[in-house]
N, C-alpha and C positions, 0 to 999 in steps of 0.2 A: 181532482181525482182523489178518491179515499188512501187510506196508505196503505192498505193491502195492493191495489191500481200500480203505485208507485213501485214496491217490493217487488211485482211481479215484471214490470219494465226494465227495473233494475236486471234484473235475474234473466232476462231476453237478452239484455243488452251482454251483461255477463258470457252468455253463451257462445253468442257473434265474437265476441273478442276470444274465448279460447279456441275456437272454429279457427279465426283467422291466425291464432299461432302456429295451429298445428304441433309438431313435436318438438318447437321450442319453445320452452314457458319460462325461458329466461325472463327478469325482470323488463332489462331492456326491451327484449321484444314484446311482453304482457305492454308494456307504456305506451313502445311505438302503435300496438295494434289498435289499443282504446285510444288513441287521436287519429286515428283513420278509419271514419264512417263515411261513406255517401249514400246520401238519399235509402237510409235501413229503416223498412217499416215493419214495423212491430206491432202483435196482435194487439193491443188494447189502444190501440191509438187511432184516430179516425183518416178512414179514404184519403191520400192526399199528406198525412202530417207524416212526415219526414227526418230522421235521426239525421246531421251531418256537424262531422265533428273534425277538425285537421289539426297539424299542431301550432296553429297559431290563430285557431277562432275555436273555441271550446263550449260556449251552451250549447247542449244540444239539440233544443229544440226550440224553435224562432217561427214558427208558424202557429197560427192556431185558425178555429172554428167557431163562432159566435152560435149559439144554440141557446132553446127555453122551451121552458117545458108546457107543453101544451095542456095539461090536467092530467096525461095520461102517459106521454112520453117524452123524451127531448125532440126536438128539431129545426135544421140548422136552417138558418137566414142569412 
């Protein structure tokens, strides 16, 4: 994914974790909320690929999609 792709996931992801504070944006609870994702799908990411994050397994994202491009587009195999 280009790094403008990445910035914009980032900035998703961003979002959900202040979502999930609500009106407290204590440190503590900004940390506890970014290690509690399940299954958060995010616009740029394809059908199926799944944020899930806890605090004690942190990449976020462990699935992926095999895809190539056919001259004209990508698609998935």
């Amino acid at each position: 994914m280009e790094c403008g792709g990445r910035g914009y996931l980032a900035t998703q992801t961003l979002v959900q974790v202040l979502k999930q504070c609500g009106d407290d944006l204590a440190r503590e609870n900004v940390m506890r909320q970014a290690a509690n994702f399940k299954n958060l799908q995010l616009g740029l990411l394809l059908p199926g690929i799944t944020i899930n994050i806890s605090p004690t397994r942190f990449p976020p994202i462990t699935q992926m999609q095999m895809m190539r491009f056919n001259g004209r587009t990508l698609e998935g195999f």
